[in-house]
C-alpha positions in Angstrom: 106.7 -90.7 79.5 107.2 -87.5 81.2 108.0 -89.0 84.4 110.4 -91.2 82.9 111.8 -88.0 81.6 112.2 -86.1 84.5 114.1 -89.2 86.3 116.3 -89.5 83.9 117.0 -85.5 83.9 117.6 -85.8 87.6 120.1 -88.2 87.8 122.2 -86.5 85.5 121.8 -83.5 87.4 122.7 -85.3 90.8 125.8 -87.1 89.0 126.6 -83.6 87.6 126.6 -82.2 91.1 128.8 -85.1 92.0 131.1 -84.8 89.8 131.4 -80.6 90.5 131.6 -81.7 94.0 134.6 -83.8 94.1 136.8 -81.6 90.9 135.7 -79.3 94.0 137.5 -81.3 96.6 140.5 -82.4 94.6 141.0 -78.9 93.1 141.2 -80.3 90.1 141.0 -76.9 88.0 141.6 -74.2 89.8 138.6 -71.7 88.7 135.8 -74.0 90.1 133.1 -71.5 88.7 133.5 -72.6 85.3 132.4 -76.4 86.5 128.9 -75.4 86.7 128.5 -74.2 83.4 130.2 -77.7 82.0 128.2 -80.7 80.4 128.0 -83.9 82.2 129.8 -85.6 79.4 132.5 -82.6 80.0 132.9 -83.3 84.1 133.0 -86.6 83.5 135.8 -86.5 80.8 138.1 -84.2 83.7 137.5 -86.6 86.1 138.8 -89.3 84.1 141.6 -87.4 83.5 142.5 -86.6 86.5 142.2 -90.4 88.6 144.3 -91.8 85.3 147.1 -89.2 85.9 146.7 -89.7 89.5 147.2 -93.6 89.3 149.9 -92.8 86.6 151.9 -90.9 89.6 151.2 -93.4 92.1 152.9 -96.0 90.5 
């Protein structure tokens, strides 16, 4: 059980860090500091945000 546990709490870590990493690259916000201190559920909910209004100004 506790292995299962401590997979689980590294992938969210590593798809936290992915997340930081490409707000990061896209400069999504524009004090990147605060990303580290944000939930998963958080970076993922900016990300969203940001490729919908992206698509939205593509088209």
């Amino acid at each position: 059980m506790v292995n299962r546990i401590n997979l689980l709490r590294a992938a969210v870590e590593k798809r936290r860090k992915h997340l930081i990493q490409l707000l990061e690259e896209n400069q999504v916000i524009k004090d990147t500091s605060k990303l580290r201190q944000w939930t998963l559920s958080e970076l993922e909910h900016e990300w969203k945000c940001y490729r919908e209004c992206k698509e939205k100004n593509i088209g």
